[in-house]
Gaussian input, Z-matrix of N, CA and C with variables (Angstrom, degrees):
# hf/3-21g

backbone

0 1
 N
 C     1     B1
 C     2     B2     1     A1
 N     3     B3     2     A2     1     D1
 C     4     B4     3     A3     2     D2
 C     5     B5     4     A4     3     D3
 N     6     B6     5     A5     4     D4
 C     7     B7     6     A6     5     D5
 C     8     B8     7     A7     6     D6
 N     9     B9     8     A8     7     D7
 C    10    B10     9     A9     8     D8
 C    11    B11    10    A10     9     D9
 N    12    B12    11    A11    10    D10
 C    13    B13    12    A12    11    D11
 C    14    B14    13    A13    12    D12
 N    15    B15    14    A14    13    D13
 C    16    B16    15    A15    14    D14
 C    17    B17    16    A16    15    D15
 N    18    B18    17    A17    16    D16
 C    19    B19    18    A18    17    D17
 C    20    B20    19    A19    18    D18
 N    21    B21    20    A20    19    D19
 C    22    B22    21    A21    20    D20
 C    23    B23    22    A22    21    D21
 N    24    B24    23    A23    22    D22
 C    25    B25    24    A24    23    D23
 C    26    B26    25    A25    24    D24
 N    27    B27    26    A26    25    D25
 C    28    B28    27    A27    26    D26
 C    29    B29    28    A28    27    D27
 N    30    B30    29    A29    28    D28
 C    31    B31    30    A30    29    D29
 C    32    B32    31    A31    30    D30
 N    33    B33    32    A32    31    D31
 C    34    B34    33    A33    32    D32
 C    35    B35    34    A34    33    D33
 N    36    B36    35    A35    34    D34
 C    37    B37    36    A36    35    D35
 C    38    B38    37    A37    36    D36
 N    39    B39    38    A38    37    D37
 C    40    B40    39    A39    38    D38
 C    41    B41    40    A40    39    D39
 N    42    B42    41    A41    40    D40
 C    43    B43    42    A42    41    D41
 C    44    B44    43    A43    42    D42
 N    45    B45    44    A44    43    D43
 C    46    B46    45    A45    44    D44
 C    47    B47    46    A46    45    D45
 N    48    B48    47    A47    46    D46
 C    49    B49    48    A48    47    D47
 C    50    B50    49    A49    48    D48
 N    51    B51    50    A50    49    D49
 C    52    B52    51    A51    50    D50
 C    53    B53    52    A52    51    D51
 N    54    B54    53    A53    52    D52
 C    55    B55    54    A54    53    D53
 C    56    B56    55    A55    54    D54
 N    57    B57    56    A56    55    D55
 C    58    B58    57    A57    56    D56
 C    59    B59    58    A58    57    D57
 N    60    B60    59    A59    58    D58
 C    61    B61    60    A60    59    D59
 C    62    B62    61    A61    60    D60
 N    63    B63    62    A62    61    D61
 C    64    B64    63    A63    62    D62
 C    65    B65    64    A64    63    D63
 N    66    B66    65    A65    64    D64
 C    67    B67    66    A66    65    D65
 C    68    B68    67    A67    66    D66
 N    69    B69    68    A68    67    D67
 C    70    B70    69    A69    68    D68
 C    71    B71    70    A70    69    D69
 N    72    B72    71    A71    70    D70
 C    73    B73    72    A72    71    D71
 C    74    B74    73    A73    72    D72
 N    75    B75    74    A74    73    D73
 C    76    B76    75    A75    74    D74
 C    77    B77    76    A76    75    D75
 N    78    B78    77    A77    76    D76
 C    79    B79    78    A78    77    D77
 C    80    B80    79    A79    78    D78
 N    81    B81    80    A80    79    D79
 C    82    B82    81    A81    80    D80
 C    83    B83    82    A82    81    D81
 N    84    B84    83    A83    82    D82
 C    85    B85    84    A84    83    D83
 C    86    B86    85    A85    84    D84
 N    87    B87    86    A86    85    D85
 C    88    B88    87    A87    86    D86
 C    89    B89    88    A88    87    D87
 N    90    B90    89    A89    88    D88
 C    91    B91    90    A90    89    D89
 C    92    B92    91    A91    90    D90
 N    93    B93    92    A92    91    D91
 C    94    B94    93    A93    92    D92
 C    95    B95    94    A94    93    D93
 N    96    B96    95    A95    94    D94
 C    97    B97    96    A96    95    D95
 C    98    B98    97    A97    96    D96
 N    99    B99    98    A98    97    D97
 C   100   B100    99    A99    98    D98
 C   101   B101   100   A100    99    D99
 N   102   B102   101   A101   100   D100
 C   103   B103   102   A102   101   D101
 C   104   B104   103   A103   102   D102
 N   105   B105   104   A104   103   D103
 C   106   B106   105   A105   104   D104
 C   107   B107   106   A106   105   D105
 N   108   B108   107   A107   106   D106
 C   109   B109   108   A108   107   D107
 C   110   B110   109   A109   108   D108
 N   111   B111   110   A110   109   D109
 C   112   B112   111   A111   110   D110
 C   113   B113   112   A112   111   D111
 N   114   B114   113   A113   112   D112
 C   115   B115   114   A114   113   D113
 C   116   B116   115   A115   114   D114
 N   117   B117   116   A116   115   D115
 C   118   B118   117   A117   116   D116
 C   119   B119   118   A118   117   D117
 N   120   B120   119   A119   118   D118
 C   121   B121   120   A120   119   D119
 C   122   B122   121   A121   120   D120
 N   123   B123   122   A122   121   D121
 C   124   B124   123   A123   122   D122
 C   125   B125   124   A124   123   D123
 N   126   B126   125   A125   124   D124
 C   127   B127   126   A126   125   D125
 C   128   B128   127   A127   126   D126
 N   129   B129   128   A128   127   D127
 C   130   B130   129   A129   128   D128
 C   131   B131   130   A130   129   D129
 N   132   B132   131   A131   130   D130
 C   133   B133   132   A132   131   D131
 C   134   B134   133   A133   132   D132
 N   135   B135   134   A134   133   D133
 C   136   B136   135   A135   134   D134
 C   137   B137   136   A136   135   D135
 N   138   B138   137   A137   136   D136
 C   139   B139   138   A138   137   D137
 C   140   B140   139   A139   138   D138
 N   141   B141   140   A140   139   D139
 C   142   B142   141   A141   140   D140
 C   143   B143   142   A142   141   D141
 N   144   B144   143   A143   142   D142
 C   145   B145   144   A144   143   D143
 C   146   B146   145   A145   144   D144
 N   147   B147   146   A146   145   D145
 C   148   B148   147   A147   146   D146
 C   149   B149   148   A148   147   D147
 N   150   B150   149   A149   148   D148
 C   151   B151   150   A150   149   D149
 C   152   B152   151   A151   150   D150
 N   153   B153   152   A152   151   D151
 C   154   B154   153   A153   152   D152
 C   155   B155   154   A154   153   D153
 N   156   B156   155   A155   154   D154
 C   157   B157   156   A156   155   D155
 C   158   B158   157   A157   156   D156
 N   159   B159   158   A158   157   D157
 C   160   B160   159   A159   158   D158
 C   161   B161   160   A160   159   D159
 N   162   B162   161   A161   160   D160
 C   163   B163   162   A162   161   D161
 C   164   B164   163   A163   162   D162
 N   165   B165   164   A164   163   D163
 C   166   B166   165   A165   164   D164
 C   167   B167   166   A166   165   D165
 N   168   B168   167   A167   166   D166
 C   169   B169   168   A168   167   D167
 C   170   B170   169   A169   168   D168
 N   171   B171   170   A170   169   D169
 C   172   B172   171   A171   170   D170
 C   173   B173   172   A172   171   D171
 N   174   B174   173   A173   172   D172
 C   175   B175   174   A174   173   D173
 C   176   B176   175   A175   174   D174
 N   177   B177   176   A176   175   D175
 C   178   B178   177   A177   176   D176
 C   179   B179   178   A178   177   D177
 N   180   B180   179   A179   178   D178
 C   181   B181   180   A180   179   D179
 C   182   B182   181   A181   180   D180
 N   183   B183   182   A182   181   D181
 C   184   B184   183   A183   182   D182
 C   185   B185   184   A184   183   D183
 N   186   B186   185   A185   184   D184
 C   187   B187   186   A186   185   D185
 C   188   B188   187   A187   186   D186
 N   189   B189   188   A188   187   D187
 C   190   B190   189   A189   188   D188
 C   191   B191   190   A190   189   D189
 N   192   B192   191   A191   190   D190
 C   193   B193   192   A192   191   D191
 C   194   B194   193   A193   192   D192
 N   195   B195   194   A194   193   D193
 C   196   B196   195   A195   194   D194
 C   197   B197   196   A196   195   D195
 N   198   B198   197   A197   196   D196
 C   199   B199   198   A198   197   D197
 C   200   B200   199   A199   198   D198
 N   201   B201   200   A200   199   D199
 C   202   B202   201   A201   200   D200
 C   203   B203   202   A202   201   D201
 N   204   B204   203   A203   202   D202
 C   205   B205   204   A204   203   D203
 C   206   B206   205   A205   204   D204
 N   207   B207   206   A206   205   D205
 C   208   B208   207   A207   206   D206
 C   209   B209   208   A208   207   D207
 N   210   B210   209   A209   208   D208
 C   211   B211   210   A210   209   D209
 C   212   B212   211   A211   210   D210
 N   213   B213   212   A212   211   D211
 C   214   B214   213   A213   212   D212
 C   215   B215   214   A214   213   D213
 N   216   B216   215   A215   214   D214
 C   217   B217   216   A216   215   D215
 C   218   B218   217   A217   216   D216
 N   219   B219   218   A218   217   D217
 C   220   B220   219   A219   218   D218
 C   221   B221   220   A220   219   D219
 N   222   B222   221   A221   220   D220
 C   223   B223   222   A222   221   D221
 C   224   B224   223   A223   222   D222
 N   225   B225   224   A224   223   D223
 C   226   B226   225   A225   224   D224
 C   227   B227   226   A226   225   D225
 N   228   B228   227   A227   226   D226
 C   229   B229   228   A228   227   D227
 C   230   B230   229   A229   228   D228
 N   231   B231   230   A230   229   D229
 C   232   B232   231   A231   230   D230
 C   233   B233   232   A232   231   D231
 N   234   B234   233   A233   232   D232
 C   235   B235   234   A234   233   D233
 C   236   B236   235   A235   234   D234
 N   237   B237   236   A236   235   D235
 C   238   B238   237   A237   236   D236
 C   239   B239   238   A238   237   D237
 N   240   B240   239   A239   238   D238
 C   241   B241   240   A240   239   D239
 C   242   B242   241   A241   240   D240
 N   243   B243   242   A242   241   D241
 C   244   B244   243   A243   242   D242
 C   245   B245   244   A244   243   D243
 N   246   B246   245   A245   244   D244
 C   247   B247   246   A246   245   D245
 C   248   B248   247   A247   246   D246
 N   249   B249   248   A248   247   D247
 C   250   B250   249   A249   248   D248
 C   251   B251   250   A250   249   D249
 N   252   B252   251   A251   250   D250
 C   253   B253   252   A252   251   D251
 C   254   B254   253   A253   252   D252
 N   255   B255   254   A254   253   D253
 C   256   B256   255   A255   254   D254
 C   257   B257   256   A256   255   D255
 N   258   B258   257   A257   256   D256
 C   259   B259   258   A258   257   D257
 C   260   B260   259   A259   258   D258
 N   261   B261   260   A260   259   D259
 C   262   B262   261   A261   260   D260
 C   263   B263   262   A262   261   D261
 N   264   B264   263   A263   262   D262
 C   265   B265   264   A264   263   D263
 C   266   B266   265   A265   264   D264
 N   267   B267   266   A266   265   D265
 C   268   B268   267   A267   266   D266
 C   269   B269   268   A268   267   D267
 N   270   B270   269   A269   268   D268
 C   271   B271   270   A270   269   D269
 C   272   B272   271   A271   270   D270
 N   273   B273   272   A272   271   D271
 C   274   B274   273   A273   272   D272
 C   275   B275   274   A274   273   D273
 N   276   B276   275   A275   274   D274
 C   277   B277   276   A276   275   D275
 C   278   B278   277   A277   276   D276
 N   279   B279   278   A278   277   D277
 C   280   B280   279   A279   278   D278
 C   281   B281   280   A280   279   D279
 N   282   B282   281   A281   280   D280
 C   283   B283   282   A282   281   D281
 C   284   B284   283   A283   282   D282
 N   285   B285   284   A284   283   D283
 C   286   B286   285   A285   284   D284
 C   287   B287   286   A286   285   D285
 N   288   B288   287   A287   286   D286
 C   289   B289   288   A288   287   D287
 C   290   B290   289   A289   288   D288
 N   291   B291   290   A290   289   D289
 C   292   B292   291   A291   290   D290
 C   293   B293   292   A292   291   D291

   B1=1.4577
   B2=1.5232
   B3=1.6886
   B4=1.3849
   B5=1.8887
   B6=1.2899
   B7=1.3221
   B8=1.4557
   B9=1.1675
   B10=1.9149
   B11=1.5911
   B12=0.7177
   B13=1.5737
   B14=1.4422
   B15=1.4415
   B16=0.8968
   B17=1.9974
   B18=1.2537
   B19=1.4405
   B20=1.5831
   B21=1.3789
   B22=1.7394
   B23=1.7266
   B24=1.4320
   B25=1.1837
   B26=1.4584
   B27=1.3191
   B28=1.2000
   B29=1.5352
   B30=1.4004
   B31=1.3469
   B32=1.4075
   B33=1.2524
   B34=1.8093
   B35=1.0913
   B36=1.6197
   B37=0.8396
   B38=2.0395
   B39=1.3120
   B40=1.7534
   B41=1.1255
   B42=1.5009
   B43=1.2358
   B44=1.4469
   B45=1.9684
   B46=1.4594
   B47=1.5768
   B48=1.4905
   B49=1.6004
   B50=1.0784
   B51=1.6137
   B52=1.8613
   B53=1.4398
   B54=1.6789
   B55=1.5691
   B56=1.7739
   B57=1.3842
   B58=1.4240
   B59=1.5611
   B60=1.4246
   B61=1.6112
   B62=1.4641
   B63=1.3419
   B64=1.6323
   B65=1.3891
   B66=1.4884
   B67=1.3061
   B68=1.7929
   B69=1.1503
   B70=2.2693
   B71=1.6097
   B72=0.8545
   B73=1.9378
   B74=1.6442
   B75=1.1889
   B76=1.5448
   B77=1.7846
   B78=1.2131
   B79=1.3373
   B80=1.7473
   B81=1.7768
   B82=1.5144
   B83=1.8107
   B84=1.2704
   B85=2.1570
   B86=1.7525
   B87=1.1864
   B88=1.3630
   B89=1.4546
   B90=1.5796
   B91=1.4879
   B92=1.2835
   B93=1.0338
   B94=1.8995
   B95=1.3362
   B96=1.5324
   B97=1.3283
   B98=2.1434
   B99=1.2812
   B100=1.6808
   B101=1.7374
   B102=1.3845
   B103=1.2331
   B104=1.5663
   B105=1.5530
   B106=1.5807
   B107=1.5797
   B108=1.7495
   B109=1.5272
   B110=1.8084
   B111=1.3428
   B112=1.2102
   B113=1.6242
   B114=1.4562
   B115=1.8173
   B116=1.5378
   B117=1.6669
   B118=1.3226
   B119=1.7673
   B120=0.9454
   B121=1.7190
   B122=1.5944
   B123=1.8193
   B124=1.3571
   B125=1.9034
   B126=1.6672
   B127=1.3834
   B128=1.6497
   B129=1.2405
   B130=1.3789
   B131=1.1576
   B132=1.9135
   B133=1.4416
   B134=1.4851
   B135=1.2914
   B136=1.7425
   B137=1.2592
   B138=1.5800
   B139=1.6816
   B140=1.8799
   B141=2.2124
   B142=1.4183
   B143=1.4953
   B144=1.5501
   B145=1.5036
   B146=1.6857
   B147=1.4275
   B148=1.7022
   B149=1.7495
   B150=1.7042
   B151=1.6349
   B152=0.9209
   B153=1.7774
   B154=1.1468
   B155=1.7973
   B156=1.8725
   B157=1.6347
   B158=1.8393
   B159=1.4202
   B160=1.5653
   B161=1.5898
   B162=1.3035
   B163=1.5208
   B164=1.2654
   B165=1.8774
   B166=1.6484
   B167=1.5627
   B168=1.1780
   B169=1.4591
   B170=1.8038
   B171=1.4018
   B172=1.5327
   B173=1.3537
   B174=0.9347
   B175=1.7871
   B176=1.6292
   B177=1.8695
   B178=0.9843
   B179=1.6652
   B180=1.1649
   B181=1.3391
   B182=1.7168
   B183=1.3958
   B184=1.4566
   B185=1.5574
   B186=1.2309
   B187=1.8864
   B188=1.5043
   B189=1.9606
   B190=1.2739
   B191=1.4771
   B192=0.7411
   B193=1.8290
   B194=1.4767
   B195=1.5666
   B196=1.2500
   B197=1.6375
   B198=1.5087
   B199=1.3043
   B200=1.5787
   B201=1.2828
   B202=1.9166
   B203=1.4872
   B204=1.4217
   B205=1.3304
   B206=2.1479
   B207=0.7929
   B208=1.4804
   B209=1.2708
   B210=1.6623
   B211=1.5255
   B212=1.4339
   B213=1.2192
   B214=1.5022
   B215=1.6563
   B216=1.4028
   B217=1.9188
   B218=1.3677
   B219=1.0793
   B220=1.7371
   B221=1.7488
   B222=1.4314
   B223=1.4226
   B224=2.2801
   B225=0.6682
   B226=1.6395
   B227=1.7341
   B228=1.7924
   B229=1.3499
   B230=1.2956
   B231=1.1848
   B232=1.1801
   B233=2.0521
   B234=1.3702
   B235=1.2742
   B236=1.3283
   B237=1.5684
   B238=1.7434
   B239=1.4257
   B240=0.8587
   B241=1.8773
   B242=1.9102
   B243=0.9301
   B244=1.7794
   B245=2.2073
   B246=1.7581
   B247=1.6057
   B248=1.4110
   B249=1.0328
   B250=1.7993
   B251=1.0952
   B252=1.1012
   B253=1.8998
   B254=1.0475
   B255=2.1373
   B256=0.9200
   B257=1.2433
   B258=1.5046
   B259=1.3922
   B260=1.6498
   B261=1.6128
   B262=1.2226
   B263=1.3549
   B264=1.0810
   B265=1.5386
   B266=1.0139
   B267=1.4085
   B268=1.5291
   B269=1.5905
   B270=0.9818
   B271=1.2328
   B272=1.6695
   B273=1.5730
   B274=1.5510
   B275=1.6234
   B276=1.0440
   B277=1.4092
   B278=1.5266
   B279=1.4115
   B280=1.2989
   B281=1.6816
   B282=1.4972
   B283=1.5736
   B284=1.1067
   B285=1.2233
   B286=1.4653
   B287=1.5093
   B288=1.2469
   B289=1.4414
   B290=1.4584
   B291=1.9926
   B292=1.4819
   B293=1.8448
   A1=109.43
   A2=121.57
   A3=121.23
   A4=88.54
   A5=121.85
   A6=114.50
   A7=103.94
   A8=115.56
   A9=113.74
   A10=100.73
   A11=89.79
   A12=115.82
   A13=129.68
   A14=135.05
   A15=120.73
   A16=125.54
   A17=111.53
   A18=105.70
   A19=103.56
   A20=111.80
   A21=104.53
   A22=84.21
   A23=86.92
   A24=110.46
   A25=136.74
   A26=157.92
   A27=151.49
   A28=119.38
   A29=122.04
   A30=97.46
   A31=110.53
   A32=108.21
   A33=135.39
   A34=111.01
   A35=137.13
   A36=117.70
   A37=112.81
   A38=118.32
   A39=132.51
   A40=105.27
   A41=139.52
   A42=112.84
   A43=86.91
   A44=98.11
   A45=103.37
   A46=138.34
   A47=104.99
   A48=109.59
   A49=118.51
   A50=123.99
   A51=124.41
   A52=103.32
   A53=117.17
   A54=113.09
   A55=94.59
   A56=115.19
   A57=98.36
   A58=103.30
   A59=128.87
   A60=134.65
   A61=94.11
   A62=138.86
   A63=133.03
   A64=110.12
   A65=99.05
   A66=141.78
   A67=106.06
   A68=103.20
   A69=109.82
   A70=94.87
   A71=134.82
   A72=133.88
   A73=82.49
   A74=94.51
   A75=98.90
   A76=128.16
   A77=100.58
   A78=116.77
   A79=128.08
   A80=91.33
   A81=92.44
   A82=92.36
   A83=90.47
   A84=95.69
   A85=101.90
   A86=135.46
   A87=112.98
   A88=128.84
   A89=122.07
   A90=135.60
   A91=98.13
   A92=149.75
   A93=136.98
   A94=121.02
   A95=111.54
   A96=138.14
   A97=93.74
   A98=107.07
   A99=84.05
   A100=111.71
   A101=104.08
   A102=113.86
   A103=104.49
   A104=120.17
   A105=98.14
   A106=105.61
   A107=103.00
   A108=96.77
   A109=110.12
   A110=149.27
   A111=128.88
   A112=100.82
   A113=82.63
   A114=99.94
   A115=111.67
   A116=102.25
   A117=113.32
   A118=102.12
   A119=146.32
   A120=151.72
   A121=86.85
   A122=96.89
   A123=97.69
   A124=92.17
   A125=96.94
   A126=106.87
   A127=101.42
   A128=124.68
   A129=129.50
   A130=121.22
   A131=125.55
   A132=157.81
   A133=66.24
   A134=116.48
   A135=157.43
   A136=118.21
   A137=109.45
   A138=133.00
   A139=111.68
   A140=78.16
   A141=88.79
   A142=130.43
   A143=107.90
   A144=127.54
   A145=104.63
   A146=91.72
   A147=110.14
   A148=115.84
   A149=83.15
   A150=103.20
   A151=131.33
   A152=111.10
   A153=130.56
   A154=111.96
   A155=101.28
   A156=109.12
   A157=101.48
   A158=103.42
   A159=96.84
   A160=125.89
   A161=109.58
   A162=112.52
   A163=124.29
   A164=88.66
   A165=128.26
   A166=125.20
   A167=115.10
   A168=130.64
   A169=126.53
   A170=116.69
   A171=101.28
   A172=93.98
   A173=114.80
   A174=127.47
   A175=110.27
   A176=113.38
   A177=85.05
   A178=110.98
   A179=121.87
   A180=132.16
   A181=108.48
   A182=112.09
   A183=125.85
   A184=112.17
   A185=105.32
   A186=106.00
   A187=74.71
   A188=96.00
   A189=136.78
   A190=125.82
   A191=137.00
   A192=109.06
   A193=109.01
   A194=95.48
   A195=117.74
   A196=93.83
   A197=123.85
   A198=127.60
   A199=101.58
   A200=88.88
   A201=101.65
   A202=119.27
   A203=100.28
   A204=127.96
   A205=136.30
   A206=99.41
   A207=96.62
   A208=124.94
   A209=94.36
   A210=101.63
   A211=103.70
   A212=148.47
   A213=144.79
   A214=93.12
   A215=101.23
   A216=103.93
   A217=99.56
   A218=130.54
   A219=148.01
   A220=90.09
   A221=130.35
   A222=124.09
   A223=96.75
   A224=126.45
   A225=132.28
   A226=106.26
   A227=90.76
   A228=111.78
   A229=105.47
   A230=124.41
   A231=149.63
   A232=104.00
   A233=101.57
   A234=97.00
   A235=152.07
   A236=101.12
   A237=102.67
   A238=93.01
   A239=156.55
   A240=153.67
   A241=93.90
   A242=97.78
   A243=97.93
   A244=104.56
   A245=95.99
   A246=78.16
   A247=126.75
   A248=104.16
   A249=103.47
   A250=117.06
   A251=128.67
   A252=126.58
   A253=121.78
   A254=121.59
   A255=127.87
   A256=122.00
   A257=147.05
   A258=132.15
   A259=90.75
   A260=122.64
   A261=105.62
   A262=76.71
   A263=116.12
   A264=150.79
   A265=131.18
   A266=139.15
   A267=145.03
   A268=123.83
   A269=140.68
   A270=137.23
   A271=105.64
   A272=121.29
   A273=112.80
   A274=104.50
   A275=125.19
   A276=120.62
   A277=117.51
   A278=117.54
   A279=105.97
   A280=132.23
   A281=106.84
   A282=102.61
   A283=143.92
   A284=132.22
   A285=105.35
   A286=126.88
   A287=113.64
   A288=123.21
   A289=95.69
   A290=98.85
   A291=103.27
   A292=108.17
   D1=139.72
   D2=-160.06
   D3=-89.92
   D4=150.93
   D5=166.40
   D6=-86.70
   D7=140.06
   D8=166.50
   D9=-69.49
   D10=160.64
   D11=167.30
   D12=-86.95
   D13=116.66
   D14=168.63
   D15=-127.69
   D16=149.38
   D17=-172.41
   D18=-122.85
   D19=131.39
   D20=173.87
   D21=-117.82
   D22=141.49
   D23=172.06
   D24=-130.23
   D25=148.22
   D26=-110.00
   D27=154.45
   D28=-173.15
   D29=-155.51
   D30=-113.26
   D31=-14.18
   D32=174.41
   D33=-118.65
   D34=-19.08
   D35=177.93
   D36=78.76
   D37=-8.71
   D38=176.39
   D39=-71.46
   D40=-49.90
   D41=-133.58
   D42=-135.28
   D43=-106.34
   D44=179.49
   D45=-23.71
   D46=-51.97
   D47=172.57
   D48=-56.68
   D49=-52.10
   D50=-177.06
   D51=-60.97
   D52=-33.42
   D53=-163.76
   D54=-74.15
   D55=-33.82
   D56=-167.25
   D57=-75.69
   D58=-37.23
   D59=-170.25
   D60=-71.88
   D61=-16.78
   D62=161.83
   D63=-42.08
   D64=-76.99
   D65=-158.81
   D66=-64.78
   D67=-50.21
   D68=165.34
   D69=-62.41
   D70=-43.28
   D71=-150.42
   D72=-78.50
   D73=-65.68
   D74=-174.79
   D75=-51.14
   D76=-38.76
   D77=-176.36
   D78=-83.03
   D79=-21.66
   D80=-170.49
   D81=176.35
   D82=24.12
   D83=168.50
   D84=-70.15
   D85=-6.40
   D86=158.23
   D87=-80.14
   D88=-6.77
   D89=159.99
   D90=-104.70
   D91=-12.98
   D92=163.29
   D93=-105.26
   D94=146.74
   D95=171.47
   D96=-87.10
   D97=83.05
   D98=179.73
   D99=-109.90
   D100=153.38
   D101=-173.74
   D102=-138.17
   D103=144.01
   D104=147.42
   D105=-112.75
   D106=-170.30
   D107=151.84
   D108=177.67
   D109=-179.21
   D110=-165.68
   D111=-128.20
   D112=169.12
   D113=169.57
   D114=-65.31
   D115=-54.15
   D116=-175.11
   D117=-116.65
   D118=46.30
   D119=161.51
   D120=0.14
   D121=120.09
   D122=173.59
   D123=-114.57
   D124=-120.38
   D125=-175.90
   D126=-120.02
   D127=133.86
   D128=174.90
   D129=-63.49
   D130=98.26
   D131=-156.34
   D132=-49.42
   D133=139.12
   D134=134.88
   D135=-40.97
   D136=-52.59
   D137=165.40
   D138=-29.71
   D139=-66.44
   D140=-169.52
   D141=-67.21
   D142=0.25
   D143=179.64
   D144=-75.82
   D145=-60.22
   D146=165.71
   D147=-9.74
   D148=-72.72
   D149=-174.00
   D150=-54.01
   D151=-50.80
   D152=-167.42
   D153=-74.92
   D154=-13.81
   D155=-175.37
   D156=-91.31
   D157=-26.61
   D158=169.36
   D159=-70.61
   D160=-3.54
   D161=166.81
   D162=-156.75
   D163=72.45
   D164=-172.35
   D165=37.74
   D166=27.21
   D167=166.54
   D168=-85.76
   D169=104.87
   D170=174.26
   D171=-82.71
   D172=164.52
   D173=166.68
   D174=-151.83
   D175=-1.51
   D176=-154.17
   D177=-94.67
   D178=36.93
   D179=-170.18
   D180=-118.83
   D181=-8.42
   D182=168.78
   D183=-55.99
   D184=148.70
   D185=-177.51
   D186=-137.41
   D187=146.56
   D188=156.29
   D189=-29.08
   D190=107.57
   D191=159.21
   D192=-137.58
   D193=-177.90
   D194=-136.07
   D195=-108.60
   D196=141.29
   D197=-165.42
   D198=-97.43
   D199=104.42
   D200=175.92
   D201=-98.91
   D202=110.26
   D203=-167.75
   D204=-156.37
   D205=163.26
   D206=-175.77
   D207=-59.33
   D208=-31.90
   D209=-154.53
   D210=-156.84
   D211=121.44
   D212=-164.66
   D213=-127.53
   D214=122.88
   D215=174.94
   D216=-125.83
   D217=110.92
   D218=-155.90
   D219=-101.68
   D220=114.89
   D221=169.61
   D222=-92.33
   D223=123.56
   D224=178.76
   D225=-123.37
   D226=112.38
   D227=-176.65
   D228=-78.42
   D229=-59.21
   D230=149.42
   D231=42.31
   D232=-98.13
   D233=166.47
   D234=-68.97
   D235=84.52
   D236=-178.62
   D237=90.69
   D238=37.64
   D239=157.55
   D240=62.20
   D241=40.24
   D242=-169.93
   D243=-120.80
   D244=122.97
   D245=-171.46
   D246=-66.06
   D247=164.42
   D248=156.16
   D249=-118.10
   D250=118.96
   D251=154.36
   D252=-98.03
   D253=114.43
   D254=-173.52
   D255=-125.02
   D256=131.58
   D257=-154.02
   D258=-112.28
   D259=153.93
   D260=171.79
   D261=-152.16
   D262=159.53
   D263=-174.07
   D264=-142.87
   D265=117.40
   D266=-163.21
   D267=-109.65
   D268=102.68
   D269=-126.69
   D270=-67.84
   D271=-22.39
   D272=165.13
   D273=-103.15
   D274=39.23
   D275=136.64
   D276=-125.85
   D277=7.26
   D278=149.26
   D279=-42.99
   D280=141.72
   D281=169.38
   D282=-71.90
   D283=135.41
   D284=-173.39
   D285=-80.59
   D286=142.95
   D287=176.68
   D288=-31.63
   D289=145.40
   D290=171.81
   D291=-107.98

């Protein structure tokens, strides 16, 4: 049986994403390929080590990474419940000319 693949993604890559790729690995990582990784890979919240050790999770040996892709569209609630659509592009995940 092929595992699907899955990617959580996020904006640092600290918290939410590693806590959810814990929690899939843990829960059902013998039908998933799981990964996380961020827009901007910061440093892995300390907090979220905390948490994840109060309900038998190490995480704290996980490293950041970086979301490799064509095209990154960031929606940001953030200001005023109002969207943002932002495209960012990284010069080796650009596409190649057709």
């Amino acid at each position: 049986m092929d595992k699907k693949k899955v990617l959580f993604v996020c904006v640092h890559n600290s918290a939410r994403s590693q806590m959810a790729e814990a929690f899939l690995k843990q829960m059902a990582g013998n039908r998933f390929e799981v990964e996380s990784a961020g827009l901007e890979p910061g440093k892995l919240n300390s907090v979220v080590v905390e948490v994840m050790k109060e309900v038998g999770m190490d995480i704290s040996q996980e490293e950041e990474s970086d979301f490799i892709g064509d095209l990154r569209i960031l929606l940001d609630f953030k200001e005023h419940g109002k969207i943002r659509l932002s495209k960012h592009e990284k010069s080796e995940t650009k596409s190649k000319p057709r």
